[in-house]
SERO-4910 file (N, C-alpha, C, O; in steps of 0.05 Angstrom, whole numbers):
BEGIN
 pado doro    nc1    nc2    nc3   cac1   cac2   cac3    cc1    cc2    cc3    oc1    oc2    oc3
  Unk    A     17    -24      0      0      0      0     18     25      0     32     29     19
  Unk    A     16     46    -27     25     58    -19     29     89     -5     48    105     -2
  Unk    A     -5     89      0     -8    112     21    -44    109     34    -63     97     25
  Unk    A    -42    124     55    -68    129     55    -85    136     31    -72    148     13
  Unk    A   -115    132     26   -123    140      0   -139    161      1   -152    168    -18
  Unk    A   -140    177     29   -155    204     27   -133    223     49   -139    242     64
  Unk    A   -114    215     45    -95    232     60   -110    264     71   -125    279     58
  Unk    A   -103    266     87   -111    299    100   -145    306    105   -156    329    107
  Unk    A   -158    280    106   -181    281    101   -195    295    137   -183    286    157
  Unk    A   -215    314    141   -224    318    166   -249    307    172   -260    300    151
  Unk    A   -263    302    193   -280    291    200   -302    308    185   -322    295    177
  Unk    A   -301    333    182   -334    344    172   -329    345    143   -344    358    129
  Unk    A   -306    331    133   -306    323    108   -329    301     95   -343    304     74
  Unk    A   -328    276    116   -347    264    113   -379    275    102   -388    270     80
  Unk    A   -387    284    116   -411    296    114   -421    307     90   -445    307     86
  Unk    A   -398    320     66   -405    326     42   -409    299     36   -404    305     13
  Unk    A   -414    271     34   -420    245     21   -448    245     36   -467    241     21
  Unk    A   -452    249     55   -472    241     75   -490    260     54   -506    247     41
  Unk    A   -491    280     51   -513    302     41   -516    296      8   -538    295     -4
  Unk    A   -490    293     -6   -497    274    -34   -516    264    -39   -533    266    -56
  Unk    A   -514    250    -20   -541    220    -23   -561    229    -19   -581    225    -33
  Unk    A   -560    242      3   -594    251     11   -605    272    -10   -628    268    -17
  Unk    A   -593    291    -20   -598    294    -43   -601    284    -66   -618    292    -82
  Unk    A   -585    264    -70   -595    251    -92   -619    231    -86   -635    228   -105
  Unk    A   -622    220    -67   -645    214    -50   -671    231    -54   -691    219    -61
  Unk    A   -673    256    -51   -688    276    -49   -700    278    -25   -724    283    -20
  Unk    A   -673    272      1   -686    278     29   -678    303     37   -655    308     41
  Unk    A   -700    321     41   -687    342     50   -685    361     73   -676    384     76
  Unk    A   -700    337     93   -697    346    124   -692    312    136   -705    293    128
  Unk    A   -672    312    154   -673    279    158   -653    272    184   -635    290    184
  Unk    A   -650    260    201   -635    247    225   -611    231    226   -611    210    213
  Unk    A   -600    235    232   -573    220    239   -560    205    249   -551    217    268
  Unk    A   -548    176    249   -537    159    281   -509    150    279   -507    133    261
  Unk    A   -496    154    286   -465    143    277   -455    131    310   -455    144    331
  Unk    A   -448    101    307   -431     94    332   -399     93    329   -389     87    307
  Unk    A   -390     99    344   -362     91    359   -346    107    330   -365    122    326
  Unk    A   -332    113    315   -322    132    294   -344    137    282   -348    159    272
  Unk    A   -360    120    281   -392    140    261   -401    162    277   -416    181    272
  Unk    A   -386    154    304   -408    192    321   -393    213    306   -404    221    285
  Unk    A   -371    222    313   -367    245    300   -371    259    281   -371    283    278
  Unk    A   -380    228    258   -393    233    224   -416    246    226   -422    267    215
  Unk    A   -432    226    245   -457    241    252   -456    270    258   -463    286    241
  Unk    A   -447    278    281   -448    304    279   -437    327    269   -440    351    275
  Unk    A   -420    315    251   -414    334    231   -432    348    213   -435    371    207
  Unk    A   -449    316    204   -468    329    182   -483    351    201   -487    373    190
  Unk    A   -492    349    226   -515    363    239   -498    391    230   -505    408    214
  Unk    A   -475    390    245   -462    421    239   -455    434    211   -452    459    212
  Unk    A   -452    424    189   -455    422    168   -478    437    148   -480    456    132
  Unk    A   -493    415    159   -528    431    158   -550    427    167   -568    411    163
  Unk    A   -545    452    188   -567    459    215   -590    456    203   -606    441    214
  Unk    A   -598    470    178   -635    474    167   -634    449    167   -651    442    183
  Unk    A   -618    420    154   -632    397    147   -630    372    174   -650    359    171
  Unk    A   -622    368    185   -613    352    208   -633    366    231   -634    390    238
  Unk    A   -649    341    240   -669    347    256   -664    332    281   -674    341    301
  Unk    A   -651    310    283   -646    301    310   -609    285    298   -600    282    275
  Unk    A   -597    279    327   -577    258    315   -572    242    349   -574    252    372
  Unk    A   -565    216    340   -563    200    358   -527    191    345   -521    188    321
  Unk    A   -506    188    370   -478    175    371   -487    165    401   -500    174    419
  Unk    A   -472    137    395   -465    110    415   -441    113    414   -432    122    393
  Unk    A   -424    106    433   -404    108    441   -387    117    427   -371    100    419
  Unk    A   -380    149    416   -371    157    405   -345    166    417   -336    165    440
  Unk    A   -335    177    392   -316    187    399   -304    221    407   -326    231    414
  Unk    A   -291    234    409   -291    261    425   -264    279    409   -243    266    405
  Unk    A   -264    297    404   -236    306    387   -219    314    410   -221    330    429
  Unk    A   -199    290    399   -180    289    426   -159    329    422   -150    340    442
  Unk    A   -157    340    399   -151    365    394   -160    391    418   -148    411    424
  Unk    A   -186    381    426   -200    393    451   -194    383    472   -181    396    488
  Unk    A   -201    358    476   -206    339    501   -168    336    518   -159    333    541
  Unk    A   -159    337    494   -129    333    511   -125    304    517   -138    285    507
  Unk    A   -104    302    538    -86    275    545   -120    264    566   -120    241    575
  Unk    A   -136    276    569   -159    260    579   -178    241    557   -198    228    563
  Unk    A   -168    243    535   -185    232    514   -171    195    521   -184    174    518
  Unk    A   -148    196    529   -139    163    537   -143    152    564   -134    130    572
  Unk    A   -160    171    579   -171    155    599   -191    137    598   -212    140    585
  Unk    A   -184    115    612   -190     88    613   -194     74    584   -213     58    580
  Unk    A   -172     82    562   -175     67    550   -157     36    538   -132     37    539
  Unk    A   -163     22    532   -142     -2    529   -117      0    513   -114     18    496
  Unk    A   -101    -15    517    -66     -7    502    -69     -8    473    -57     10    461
  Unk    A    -79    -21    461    -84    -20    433    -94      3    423    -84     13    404
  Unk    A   -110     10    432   -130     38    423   -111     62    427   -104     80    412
  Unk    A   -103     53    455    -79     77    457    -56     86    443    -51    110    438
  Unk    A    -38     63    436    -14     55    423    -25     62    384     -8     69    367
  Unk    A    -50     58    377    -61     64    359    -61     96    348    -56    107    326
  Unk    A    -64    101    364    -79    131    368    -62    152    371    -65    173    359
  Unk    A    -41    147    389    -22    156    396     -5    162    373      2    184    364
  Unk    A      1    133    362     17    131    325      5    158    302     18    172    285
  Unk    A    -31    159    312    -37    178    296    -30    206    297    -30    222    278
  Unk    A    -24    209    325    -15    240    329     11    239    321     17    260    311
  Unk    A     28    224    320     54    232    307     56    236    288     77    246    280
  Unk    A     27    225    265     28    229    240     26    217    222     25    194    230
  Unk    A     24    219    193     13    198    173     35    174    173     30    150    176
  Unk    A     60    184    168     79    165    164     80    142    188     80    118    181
  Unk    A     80    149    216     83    131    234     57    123    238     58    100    246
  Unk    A     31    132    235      8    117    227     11     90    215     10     68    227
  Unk    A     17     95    188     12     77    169     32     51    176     28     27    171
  Unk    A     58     67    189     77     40    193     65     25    213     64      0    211
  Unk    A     55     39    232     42     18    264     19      3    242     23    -21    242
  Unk    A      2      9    229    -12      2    227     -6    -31    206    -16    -53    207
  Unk    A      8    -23    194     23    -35    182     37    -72    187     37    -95    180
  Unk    A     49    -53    205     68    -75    237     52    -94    239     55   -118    233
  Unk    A     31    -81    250      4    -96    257      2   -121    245      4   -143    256
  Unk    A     -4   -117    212    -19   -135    198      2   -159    180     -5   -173    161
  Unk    A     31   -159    196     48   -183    185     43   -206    200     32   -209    221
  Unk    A     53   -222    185     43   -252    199     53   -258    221     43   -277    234
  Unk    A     73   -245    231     93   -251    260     87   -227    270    106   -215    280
  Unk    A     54   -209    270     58   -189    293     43   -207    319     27   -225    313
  Unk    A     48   -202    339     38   -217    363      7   -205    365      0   -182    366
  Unk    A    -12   -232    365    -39   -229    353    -58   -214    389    -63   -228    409
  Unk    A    -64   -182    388    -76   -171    417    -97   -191    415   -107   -204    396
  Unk    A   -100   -188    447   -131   -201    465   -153   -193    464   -147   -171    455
  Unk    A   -177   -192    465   -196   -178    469   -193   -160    487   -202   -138    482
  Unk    A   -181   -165    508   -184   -136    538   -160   -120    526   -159    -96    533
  Unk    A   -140   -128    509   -122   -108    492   -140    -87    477   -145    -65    486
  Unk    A   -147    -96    458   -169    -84    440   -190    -65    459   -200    -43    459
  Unk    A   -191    -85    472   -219    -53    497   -251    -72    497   -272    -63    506
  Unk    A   -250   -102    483   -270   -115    483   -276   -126    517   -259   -139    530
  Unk    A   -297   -120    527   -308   -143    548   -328   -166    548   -341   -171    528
  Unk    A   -332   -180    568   -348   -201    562   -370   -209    552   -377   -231    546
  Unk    A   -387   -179    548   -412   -172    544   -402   -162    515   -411   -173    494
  Unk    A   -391   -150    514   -391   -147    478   -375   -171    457   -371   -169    433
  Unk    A   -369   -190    471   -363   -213    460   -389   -228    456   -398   -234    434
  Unk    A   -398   -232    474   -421   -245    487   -448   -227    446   -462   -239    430
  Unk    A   -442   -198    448   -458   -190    438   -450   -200    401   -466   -208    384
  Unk    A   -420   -195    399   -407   -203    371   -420   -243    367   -413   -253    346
  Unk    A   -432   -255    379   -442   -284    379   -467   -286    378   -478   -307    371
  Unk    A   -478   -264    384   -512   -254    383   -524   -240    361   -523   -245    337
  Unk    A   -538   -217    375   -546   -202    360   -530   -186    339   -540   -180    318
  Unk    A   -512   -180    345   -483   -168    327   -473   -186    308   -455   -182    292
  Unk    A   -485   -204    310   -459   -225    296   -446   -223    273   -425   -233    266
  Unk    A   -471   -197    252   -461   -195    230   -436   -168    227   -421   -165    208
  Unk    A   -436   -157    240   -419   -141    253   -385   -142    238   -372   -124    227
  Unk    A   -379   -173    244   -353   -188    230   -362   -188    210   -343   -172    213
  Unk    A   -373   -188    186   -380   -193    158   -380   -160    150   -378   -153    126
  Unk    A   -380   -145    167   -372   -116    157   -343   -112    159   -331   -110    137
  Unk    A   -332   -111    176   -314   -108    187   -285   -123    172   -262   -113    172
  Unk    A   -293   -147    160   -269   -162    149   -268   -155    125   -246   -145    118
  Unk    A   -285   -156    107   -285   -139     76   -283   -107     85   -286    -91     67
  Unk    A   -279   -100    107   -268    -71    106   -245    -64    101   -235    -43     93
  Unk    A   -234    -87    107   -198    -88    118   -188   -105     88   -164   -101     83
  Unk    A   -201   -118     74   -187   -135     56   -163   -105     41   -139   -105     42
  Unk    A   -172    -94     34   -155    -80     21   -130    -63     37   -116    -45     27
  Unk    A   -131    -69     55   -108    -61     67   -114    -43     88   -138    -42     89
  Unk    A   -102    -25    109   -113     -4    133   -125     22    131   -135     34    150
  Unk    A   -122     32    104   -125     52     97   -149     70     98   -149     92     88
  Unk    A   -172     60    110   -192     73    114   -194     77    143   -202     96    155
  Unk    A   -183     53    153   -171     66    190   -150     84    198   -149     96    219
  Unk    A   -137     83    183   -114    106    178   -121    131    180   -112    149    194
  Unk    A   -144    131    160   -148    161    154   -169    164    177   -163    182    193
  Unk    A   -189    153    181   -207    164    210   -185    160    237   -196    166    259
  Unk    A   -165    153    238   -153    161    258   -146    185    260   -154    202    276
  Unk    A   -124    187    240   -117    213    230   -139    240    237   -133    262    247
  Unk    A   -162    231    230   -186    253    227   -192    258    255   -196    280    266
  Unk    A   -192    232    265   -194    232    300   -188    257    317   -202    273    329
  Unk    A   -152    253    313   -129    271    320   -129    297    323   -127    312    342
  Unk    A   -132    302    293   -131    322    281   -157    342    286   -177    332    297
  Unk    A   -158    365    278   -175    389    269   -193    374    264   -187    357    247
  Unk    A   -225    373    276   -247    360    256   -255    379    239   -265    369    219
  Unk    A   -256    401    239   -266    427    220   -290    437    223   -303    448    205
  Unk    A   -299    432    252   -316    440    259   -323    441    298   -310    425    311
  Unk    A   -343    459    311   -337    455    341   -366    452    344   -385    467    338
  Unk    A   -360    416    360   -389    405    366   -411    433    376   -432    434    364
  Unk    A   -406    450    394   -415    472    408   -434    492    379   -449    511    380
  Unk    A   -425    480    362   -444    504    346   -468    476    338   -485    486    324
  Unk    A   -472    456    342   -492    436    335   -517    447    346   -515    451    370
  Unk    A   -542    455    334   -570    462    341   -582    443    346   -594    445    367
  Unk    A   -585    420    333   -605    396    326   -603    382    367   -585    384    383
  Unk    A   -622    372    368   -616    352    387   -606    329    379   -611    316    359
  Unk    A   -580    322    406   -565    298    406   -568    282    425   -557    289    446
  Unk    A   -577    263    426   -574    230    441   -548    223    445   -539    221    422
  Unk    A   -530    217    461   -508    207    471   -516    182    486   -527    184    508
  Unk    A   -511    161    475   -503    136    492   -481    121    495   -465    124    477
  Unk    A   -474    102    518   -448    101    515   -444     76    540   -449     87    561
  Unk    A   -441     63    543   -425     34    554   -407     50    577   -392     67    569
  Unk    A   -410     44    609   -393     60    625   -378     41    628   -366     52    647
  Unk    A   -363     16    625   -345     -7    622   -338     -6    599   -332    -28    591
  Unk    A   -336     16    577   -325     13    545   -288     23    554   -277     40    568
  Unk    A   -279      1    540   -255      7    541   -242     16    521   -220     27    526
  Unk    A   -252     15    492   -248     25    469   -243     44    464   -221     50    456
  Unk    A   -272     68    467   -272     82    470   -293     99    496   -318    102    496
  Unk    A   -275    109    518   -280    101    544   -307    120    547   -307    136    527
  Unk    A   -327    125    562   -346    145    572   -335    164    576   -352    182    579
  Unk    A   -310    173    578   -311    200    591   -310    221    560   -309    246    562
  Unk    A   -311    207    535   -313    215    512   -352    230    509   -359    251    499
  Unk    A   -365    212    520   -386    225    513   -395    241    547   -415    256    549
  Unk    A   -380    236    563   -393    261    579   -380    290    576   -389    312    585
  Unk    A   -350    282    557   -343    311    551   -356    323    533   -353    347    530
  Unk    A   -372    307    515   -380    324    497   -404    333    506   -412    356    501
  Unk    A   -422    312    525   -442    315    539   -450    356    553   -470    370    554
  Unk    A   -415    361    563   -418    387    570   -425    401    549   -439    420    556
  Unk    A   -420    400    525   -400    417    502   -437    421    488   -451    442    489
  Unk    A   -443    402    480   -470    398    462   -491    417    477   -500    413    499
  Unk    A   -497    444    452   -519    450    465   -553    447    481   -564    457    501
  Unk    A   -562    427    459   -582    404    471   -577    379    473   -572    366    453
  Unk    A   -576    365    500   -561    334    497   -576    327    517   -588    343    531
  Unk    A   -576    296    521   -585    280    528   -574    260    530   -579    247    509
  Unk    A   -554    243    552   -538    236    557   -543    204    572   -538    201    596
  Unk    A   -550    187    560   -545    149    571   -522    151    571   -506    162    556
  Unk    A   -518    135    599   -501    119    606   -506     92    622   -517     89    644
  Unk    A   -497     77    609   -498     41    618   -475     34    634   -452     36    626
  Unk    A   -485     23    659   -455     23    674   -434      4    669   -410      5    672
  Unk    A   -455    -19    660   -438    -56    654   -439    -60    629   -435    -82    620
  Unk    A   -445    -40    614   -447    -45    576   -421    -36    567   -414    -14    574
  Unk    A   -401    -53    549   -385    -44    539   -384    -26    507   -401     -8    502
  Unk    A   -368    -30    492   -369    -17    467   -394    -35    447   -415    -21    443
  Unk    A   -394    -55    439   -413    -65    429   -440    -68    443   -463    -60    436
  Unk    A   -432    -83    468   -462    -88    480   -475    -62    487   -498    -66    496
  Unk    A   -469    -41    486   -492    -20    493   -505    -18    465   -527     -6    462
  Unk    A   -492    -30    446   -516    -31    427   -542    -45    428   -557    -47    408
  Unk    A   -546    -54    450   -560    -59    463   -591    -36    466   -615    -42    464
  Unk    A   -580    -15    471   -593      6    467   -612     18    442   -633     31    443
  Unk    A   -594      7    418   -603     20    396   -623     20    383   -627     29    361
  Unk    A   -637      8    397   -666     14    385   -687     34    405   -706     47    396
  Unk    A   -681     35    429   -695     55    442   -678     79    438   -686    100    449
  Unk    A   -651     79    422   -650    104    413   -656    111    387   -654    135    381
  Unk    A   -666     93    366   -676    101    347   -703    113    352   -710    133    339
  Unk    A   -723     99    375   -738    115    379   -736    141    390   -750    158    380
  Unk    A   -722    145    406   -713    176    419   -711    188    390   -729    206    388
  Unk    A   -694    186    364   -693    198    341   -706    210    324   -701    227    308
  Unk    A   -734    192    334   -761    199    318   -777    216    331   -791    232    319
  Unk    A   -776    214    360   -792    230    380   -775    263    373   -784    285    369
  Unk    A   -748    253    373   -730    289    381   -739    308    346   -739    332    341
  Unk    A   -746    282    328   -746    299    307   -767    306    297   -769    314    274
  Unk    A   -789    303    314   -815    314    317   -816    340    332   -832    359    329
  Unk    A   -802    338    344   -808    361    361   -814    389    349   -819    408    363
***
């Protein structure tokens, strides 16, 4: 591989694809949900465009560590960290960790490395199961689409949650080790209308557990 394939890309970059569609769709007021790197997407589009975004729901999202500071790695697991960390130094040492990673002699992390607990294993055998069938055709082509949402992570999102109008749903796993809660109670302050779950024994997957009584919250907020 030989680079990221959207190099310099920012998180409210996303959101011009997000609005494509819906226009070509011909939706032109509509809601939002992004978990765990899909939160930030999500609320990009809201900030993006306030007239069309009527509610948005993120599950254990994530928080722009650019704000949040050296608190954005609390309580989170060594992998995530050591990941993440690679991204603030930059594209080049990005792509090499990431890289490292994926030879046949890198030493294969644990689940409690990764930030998985029992309950979101428990949930990847369940209801999630198809979860892996996304996730492995994500990666066939190499890291490069994790690369760059790391990167985006890190970096400038190009936008400050604080200007979002729409109402936001925050839920979030208080045992996520992934990506830990204190991501959505910081944003929790930041968001001008929010509404803030927290699950005390749900980790990163199993609070998806939730997601359907937050889809309904989505329909109720975008009535309003």
């Amino acid at each position: 591989m030989a680079g990221p394939p959207d190099t310099g890309r920012r998180v409210i970059d996303g959101a011009r694809d997000v609005l494509a569609i819906a226009d070509h769709l011909g939706v032109d007021r509509f809601a939002v949900m992004g978990h765990s790197g899909g939160g930030p997407h999500a609320l990009a589009v809201a900030a993006m465009a306030p007239e069309r975004v009527v509610s948005v729901v993120v599950g254990a999202g994530v928080a722009p560590y650019r704000s949040m500071g050296e608190q954005f790695f609390s309580g989170m697991a060594p992998w995530g960290v050591a990941s993440l960390r690679a991204a603030i130094a930059g594209p080049e040492v990005k792509e090499a960790h990431e890289l490292a990673a994926i030879q046949p002699d890198a030493p294969e992390p644990s689940a409690r490395d990764i930030g998985f607990i029992d309950a979101d294993l428990a949930a990847l055998r369940g209801d999630w199961a198809w979860l892996e069938s996304v996730v492995g055709p994500g990666l066939e082509h190499g890291p490069g689409g994790l690369i760059d949402d790391d990167l985006a992570f890190v970096n400038d999102w190009g936008f400050d949650p604080a200007s979002i109008t729409a109402p936001v749903l925050l839920f979030h796993g208080g045992a996520d080790a992934m990506v830990p809660s204190v991501h959505s109670r910081w944003m929790s302050d930041r968001l001008p209308i929010v509404t803030l779950w927290e699950e005390p024994d749900a980790g990163h997957l199993s609070v998806l557990s939730h997601a359907h009584a937050a889809l309904s919250w989505l329909g109720r907020a975008a009535r309003l």
